[in-house]
N, C-alpha and C positions, 0 to 999 in steps of 0.2 A: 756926642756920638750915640749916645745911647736913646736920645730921642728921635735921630735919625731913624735908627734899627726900628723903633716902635713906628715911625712913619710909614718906612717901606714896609710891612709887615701889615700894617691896618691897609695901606694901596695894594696889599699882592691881597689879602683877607676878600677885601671888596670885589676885586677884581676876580676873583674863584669864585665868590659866590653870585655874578652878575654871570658868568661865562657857566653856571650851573642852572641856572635861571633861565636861559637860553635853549638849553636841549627842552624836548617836549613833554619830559616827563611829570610835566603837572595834568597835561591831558590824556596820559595813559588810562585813568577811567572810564571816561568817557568817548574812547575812539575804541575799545573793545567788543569785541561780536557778545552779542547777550543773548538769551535765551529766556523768553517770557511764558506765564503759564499757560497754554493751549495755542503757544502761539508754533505755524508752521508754515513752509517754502509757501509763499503762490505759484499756481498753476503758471505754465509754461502760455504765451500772449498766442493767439492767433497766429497762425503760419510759420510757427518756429518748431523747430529740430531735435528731436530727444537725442543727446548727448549719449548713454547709457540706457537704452532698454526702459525709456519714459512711456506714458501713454500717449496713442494719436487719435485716440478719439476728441473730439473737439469739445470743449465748454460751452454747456448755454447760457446765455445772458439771462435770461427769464422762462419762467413754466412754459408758456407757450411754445417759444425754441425747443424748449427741451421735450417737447413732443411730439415735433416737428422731427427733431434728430432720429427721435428713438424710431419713429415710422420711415425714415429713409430709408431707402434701398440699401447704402451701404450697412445700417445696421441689421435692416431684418436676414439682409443675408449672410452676414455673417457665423461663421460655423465654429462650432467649438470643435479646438482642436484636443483637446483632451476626451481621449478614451475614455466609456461611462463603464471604466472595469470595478471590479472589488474594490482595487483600493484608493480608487482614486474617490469611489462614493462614502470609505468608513473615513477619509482624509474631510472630504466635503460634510459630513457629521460631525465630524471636530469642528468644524469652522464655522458652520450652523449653529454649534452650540454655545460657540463664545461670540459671535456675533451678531446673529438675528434671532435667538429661544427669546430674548427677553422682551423683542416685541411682539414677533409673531408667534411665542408658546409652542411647545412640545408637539403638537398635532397643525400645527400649521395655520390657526385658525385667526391668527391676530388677537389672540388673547394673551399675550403672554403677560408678566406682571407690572412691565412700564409701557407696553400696550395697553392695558386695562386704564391707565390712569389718561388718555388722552381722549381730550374734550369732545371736540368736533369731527374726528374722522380717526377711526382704528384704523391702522394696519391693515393691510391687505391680507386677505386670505388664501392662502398657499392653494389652497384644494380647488378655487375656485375657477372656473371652465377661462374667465379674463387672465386671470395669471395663466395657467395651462396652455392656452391657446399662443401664448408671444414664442417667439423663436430664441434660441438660446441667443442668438445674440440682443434682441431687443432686455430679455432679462442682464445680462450682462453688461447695456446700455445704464440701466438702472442701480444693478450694485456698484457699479466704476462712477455715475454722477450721482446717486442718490438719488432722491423726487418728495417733494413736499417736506414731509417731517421725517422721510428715511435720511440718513445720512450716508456723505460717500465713502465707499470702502475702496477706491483706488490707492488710497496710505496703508490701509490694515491689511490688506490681502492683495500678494501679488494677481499678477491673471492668471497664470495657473490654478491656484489657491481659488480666485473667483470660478474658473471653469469649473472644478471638484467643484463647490456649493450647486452650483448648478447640475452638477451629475446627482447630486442627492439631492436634491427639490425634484428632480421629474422622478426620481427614482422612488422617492419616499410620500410624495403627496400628487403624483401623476399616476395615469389611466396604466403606462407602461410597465 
C-alpha cells in the first residue's frame, strides 16, 4: 500500500509540475514593455490621426522635403496663436534657456558652448536678417522638425511652449 501512495503522489507530483509548465510564465520576461536608453514613441505614419492633441504637421523624409515643407503655404502662413505678451516672452526665456543657450549662446549668435564645438557649420544666428525674415510659423516648422544638426523639440516643448520661444526670439534678437 505504501508503495501505491508513493506512486500516486510521484503521478499527481509530475502531473502539477507539467500543468505549471504550461501556463506562460516562463516568458513573462520577455513579453514585457521595456524601456531602453534614448529610446522613444515613433512619429505618427503619414495620413493618420492624433488621438489626443498630437502634432499635424507632417515629417520629412529627407533635407530637401524638409525645405520644401517649411516653404509651403501651409506653413509660412501659419500664425502663432499665442499672444507676444509679458509673459508668455519671460515663459519663452525660460525655455530658451534650457533649450537652445547651449547652441545658440546668450546673444543669439550661435556661439553658445556646444555650438562652439561643431565642426562644419554653427548654429544659426538668431540676429541674422535669414532667421528674422521666416514667419513664425516657418520658425516653428523648424523647432517641431529640427533641421540638420538642431534637434526636434516637438517631445520637449509643447506648441504652446514653442509659440512662447518664439515670442522671445523676435522679441529679444528681432528689429521689433
Amino acid at each position: 500500500m505504501n508503495s501505491i501512495v508513493r506512486a500516486s503522489l510521484a503521478i499527481a507530483l509530475l502531473g502539477a509540475t507539467s500543468a505549471a509548465l504550461a501556463f506562460p510564465w516562463n516568458r513573462d520576461m520577455v513579453d514585457q514593455p521595456s524601456e531602453k536608453a534614448q529610446e522613444s514613441i515613433a512619429p505618427a505614419g503619414p495620413g493618420s490621426v492624433p488621438v489626443a492633441g498630437g502634432e499635424t504637421m507632417p515629417t520629412p523624409a529627407n533635407d530637401e522635403e524638409a525645405f520644401e515643407m517649411k516653404d509651403a503655404i501651409a506653413t509660412v502662413t501659419l500664425e502663432n496663436p499665442v499672444p507676444a505678451s509679458a509673459e508668455s516672452i519671460a515663459r519663452g526665456k525660460g525655455f530658451y534657456a534650457v533649450n537652445c543657450l547651449v547652441c545658440h549662446g546668450a546673444e543669439g549668435l550661435g556661439d553658445g558652448l556646444v555650438g562652439q564645438k561643431f565642426i562644419e557649420k554653427a548654429p544659426v544666428d538668431l540676429n541674422d536678417v535669414y532667421t528674422q525674415d521666416q514667419t513664425d510659423g516657418q520658425i516653428f516648422f523648424t523647432l517641431t522638425r529640427g533641421r540638420a544638426l538642431m534637434p526636434f523639440y516637438r517631445d520637449a516643448l509643447s506648441p504652446d511652449e514653442r509659440w512662447d520661444v518664439i515670442n522671445y526670439l523676435r522679441s529679444e534678437f528681432g528689429d521689433e
